[in-house]
Structures are given as C-alpha cells and as structure tokens.
C-alpha positions as CSV (number, residue, x, y, z in Angstrom):
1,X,107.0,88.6,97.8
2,X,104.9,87.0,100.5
3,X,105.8,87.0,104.6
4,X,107.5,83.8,104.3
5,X,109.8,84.1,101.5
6,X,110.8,88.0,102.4
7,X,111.5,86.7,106.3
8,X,113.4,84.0,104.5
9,X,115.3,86.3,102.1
10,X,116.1,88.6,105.5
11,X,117.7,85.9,107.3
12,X,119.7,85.3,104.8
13,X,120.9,88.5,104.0
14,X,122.2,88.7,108.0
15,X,123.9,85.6,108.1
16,X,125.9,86.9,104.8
17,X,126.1,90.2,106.6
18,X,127.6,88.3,110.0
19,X,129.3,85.7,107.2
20,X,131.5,88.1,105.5
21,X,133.0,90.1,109.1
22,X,134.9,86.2,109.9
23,X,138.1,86.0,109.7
24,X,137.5,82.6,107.4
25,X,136.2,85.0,105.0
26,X,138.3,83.8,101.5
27,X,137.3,83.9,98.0
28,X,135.2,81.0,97.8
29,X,132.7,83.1,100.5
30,X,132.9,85.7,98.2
31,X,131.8,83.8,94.9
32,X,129.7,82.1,97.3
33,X,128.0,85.6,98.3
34,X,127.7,86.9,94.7
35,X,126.1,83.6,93.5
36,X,123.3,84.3,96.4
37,X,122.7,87.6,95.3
38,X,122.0,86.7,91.2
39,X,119.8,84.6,92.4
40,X,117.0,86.5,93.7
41,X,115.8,89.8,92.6
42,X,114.9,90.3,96.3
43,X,118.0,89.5,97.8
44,X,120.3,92.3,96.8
45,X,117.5,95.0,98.7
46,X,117.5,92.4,101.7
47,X,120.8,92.8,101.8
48,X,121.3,96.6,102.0
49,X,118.6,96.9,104.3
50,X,120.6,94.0,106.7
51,X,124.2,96.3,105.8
52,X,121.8,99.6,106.9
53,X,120.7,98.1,110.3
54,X,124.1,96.4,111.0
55,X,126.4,100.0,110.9
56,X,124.1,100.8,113.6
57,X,124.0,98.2,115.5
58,X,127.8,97.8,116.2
59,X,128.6,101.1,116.3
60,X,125.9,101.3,119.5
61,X,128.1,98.8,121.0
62,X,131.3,99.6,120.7
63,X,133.3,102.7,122.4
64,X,134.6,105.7,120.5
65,X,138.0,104.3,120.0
66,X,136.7,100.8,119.0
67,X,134.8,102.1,116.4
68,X,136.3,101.8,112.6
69,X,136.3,104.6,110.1
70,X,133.5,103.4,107.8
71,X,131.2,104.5,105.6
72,X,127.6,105.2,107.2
73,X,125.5,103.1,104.5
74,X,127.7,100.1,103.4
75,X,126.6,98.8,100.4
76,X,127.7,95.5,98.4
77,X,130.9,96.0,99.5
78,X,132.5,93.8,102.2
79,X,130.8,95.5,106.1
80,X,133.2,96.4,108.4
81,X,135.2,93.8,110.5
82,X,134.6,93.5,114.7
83,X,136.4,91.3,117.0
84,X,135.0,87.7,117.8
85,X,132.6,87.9,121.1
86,X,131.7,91.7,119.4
87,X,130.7,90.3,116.0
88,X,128.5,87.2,117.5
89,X,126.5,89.3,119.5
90,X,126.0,91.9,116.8
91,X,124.8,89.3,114.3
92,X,122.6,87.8,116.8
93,X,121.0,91.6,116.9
94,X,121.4,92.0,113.5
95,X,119.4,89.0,112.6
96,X,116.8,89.8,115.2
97,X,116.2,93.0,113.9
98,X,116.2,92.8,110.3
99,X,114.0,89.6,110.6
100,X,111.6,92.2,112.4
101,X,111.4,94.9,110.3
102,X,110.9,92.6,107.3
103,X,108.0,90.7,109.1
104,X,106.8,94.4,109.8
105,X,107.1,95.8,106.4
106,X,105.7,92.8,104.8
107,X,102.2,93.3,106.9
108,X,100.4,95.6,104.6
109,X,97.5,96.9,106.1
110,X,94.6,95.9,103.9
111,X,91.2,97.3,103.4
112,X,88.0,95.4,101.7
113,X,85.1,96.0,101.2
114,X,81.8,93.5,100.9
115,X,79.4,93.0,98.0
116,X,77.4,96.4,98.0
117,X,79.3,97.8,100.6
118,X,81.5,101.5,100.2
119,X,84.1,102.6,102.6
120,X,86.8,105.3,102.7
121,X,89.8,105.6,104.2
122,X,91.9,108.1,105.0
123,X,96.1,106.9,104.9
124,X,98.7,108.1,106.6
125,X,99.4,111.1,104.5
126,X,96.1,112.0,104.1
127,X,95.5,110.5,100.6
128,X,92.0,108.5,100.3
129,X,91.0,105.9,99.4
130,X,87.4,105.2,98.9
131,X,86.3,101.4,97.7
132,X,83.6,100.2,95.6
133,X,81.7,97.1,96.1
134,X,83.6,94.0,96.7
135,X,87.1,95.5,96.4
136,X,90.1,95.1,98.0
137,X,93.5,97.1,98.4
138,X,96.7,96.5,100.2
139,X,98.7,99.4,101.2
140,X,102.6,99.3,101.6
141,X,104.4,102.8,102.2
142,X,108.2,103.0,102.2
143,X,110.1,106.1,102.7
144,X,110.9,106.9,98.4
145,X,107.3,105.8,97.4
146,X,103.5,105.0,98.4
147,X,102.1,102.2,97.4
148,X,99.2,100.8,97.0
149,X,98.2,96.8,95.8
150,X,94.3,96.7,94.3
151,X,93.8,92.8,94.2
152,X,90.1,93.3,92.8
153,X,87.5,95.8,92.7
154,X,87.3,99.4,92.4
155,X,88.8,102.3,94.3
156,X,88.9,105.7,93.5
157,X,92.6,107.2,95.1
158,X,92.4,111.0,96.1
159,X,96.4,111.4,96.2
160,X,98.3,113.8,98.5
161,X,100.7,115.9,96.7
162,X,103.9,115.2,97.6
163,X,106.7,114.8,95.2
164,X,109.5,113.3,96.7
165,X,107.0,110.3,97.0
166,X,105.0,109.1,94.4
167,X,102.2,107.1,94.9
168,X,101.9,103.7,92.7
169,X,98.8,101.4,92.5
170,X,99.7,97.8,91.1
171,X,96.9,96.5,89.5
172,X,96.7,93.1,86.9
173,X,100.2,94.3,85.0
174,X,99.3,98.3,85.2
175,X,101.2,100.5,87.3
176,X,99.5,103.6,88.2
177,X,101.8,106.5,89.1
178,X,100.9,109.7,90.7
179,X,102.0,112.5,92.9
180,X,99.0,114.6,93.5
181,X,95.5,114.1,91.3
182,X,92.6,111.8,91.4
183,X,92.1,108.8,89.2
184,X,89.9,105.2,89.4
185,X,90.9,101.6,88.7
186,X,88.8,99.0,88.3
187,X,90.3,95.4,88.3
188,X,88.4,92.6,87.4
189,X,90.5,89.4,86.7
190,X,93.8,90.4,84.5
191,X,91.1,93.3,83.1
192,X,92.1,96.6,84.0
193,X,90.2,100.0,83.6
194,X,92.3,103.4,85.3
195,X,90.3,106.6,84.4
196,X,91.8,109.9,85.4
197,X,89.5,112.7,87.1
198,X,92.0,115.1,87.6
199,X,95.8,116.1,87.4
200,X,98.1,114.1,85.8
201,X,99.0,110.3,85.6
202,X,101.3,107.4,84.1
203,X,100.2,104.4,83.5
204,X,102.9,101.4,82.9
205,X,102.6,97.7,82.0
206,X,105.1,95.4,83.7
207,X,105.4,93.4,80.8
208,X,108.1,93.8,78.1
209,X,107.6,94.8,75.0
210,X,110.5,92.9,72.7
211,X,113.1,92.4,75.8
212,X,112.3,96.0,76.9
213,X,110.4,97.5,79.2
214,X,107.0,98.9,77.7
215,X,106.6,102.7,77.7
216,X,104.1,105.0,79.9
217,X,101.3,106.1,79.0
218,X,100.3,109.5,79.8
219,X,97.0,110.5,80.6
220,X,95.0,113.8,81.2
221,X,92.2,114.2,83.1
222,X,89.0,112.7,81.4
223,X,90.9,109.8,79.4
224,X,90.4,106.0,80.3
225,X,92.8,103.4,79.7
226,X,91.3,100.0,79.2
227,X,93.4,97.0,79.1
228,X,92.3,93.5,78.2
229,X,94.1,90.1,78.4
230,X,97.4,90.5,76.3
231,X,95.6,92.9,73.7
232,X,97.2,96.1,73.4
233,X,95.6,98.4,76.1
234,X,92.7,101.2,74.3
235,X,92.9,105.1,75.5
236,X,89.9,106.8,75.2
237,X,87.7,109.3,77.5
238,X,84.8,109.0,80.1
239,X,83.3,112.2,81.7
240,X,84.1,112.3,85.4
241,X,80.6,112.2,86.6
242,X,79.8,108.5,84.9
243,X,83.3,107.4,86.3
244,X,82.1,108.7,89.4
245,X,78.6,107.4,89.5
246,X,79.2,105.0,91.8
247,X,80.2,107.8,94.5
248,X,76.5,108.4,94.1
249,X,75.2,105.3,94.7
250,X,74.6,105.1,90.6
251,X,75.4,103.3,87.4
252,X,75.3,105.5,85.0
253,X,75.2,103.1,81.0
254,X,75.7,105.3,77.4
255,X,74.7,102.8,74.6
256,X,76.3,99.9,77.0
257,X,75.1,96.5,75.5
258,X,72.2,95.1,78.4
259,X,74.3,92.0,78.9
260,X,77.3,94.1,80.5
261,X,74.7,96.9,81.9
262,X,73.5,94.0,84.1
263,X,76.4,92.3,85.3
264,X,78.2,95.5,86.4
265,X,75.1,96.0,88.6
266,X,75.2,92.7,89.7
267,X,78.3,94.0,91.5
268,X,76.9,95.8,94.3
269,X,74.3,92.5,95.1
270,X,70.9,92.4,95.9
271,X,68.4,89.9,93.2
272,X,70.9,89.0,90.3
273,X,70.0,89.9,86.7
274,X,70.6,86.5,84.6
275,X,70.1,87.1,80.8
276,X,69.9,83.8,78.8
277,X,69.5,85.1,75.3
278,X,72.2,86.4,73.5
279,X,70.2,88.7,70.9
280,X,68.9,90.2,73.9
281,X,71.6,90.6,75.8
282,X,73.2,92.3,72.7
283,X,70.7,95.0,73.1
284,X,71.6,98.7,73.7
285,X,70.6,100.7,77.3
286,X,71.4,103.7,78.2
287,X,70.2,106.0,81.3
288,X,70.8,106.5,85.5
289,X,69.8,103.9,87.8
290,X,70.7,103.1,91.7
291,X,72.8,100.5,92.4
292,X,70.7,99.0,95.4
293,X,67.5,98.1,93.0
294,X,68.4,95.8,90.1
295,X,64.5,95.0,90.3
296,X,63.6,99.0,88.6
297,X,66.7,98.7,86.2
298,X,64.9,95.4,85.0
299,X,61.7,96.2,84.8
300,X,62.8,99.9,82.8
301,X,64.9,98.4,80.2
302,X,62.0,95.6,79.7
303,X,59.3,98.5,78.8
304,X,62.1,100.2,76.8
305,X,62.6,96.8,75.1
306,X,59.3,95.1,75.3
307,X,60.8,92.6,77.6
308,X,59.7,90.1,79.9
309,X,61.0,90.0,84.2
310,X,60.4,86.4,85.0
311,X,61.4,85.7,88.9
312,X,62.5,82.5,89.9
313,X,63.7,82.4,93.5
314,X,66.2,85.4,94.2
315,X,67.2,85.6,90.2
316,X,65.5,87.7,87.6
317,X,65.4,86.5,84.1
318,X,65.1,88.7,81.4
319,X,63.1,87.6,78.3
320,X,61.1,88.1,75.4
C-alpha cells in the first residue's frame, strides 16, 4: 500500500475508533463499521494498530479511579467508553498519532544502486545487504518480521539469525523467507531467479493455485529457483562461486547461449554488446570475464567463434 492510501486507511480507522466510544453508537454504526472493515484488506490491521495506540492514550489521561477495567489490547471488539470533553480530546490524539506512525512506517528506507555500481549495507540487525548493478530494495521492518521489497536488480542478503523474526524478500510474486542463511535474487521484470548459498530457505508464490494458496518450496544450499512469466517456476543448482561472481567483479557463463552472455553483461554498463544475428547469438560461451570490459569479452568470444567486433559510436556489433 502506498503513503497515501495507508495514511488514508489510518484516519479512518481513528475516526471508527473515536466513532464507536459515542453515545449515538446503535446498530446501524455497527453494520456501518463491519461493512468498512470487508472492504479493505488493510483496514482491519489499521484498525488494531488505531485500538493499540488509543488504550494508551486515554489511560495517560485519565486518573486511577477514572480509568475502566479493560483489556490492554482491544481488538475488533467495541474500545472502551470515556466521557464527552475526555473522548474528543483523546481522538484528536488518537488520530494525530496513528496518522504518524503510519506515515512513519510507510517510509521504507530504500537503497539503489546505479548501472555498474555495488554497494552494501549493513541493517539494523546486522543482516546485509549487498546490491548488484542497477538494483534497488526497500526495507520495512516490523516487530514479528523483516522485510525486505527488491523492485529490480540483484542483491545478495547475508541474514541475521534470529528466529522470532524472519526475514522476507518480496520479489515479482516470490516470497523469500529466511531466518539465518545467505541466498540471491535477481529480478528482472516479473522474472525471478533466488539461488541459495547457504542454510535453509522457502520460497512462496503469492499466486493461487486452484483458489488456494500455492505451496513452498524448499531449498538447500546450492539449488536455484527460476521462475518465468506464469510458467511453473524450475528448481535446479548453481555452484556458489558462479552465483557469486558478481561479488568479484565477474560473470562467470557455462554453455550460456552468447545472446544472453551479452546482455547480462550489458548490466553493469560501459560499450553495449548489440548482436543482430540470431544464428549467432544462439551460439554457445562459456568462461570468466570482468564485468567492467565488455570490449575483451567481445573480442574473446569472436576468436573463439571466428567473429567479427564492428564499432559504431559507443555500441559493439558482433558479426560474422
């Protein structure tokens, strides 16, 4: 949910909080209330987190013998019931504050990186997070779980063990879940690609499956899951030090057909590669090569394939 709609969604949920403490309050505010809550997915976790900040904000106003014998985390039932000037004040508070943290919550702090540029950062918890080329990742941490939002690109997540908080990446319809291990995911589009380095991970697609919700897929360390438009998603294994390569400053290609050996190095920028002819693009190339020189990739794979590098402007063609 974006800023707008969540701040929208929190006001809400305060004036139903502030709402259903009148005295007016009949069944019509009621059906009223419950019509509100179906819907929006959203709303029903706006509301408990509106009921959560307004049993604290009364009870800070009112003296021990005013306060009512309630439960400490109301839920969907109806909040307790303040006197007139008592309950306009406190859902003036109420929306203040729950308007507040929403706004706050909603901010995610976001990390990017340019084309050929690597970063890594270190969160909160001391995971990492360290982003290939052109990548970017939003993280939102709640108390019950980490997450972590890759919109495109690649990022390689170190994870910090802790269990009572797992730590989710949303990627294309994939969601990631770990509690302590070390896995990559590579978005590009709705194309997804999580390879596990170590520990343990799920991988779940938000889509259902026949009106239910699809089941994980388990994964050891070594296996990559590749999933493609709406074709079911492929498990098989990469060695850690070609998922990796990148780390290095390297692309490292295993009988990768030369059309899709070039554009993942056009990732990381620099003169792009341009091949025009299907039959050769269709041919095979395997080996190590940096990242930051496309010009040495092209002219290796020409001598290996008794190819032409034709340069016009920045671009290099290559041809027969």
């Amino acid at each position: 949910m974006n800023t707008e709609a969540s701040t929208r969604a929190a006001a809400e949920a305060a004036a139903w909080v502030a709402r259903l403490q009148g005295d007016a309050r009949v069944a019509q505010t009621d059906a009223a209330f419950q019509d509100w809550l179906r819907s929006d997915p959203s709303h029903e976790e706006a509301f408990e987190r509106a009921t959560d900040i307004w049993s604290i904000i009364p009870g800070a106003m009112l003296t021990a013998d005013d306060r009512p014998k309630v439960a400490a985390r109301p839920r969907i039932a109806r909040p307790p019931a303040f006197g007139g000037r008592q309950l306009a004040l406190a859902a003036s508070l109420l929306l203040v504050f729950v308007v507040g943290v929403t706004v706050w919550l909603s901010r995610a702090p976001t990390y990017t990186t340019a084309v050929g540029e690597q970063k890594v950062t270190t969160l909160t918890d001391g995971s990492r997070i360290a982003l290939n080329t052109d990548s970017s990742v939003r993280v939102r941490y709640q108390p019950d779980e980490r997450r972590v939002d890759l919109d495109y690109g690649e990022a390689m997540f170190e994870v910090a063990h802790n269990t009572a908080r797992p730590f989710i990446v949303h990627a294309g319809t994939k969601l990631v879940r770990a509690v302590g291990t070390s896995f990559i995911v590579r978005r590009t589009g709705d194309d997804v690609v999580v390879t596990l380095i170590q520990g343990k991970i799920q991988v779940t697609d938000t889509r259902a499956v026949s009106g239910r919700p699809a089941s994980p897929t388990v994964m050891l360390p070594g296996d990559r899951l590749t999933s493609t438009g709406d074709a079911p998603a492929k498990l098989d294994e990469q060695p850690a030090d070609v998922a990796t390569a990148w780390r290095r400053g390297q692309a490292m290609f295993s009988d990768m057909p030369l059309a899709a050996a070039a554009a993942d190095l056009n990732r990381y920028g620099g003169p792009p590669l341009v091949i025009d002819d299907p039959e050769v693009g269709a041919l095979r190339v395997s080996g190590v090569f940096a990242t930051n020189d496309p010009q040495e990739f092209a002219q290796a794979v020409a001598a290996l394939h008794n190819l032409r590098v034709e340069k016009s402007g920045d671009t290099l063609h290559l041809v027969r």
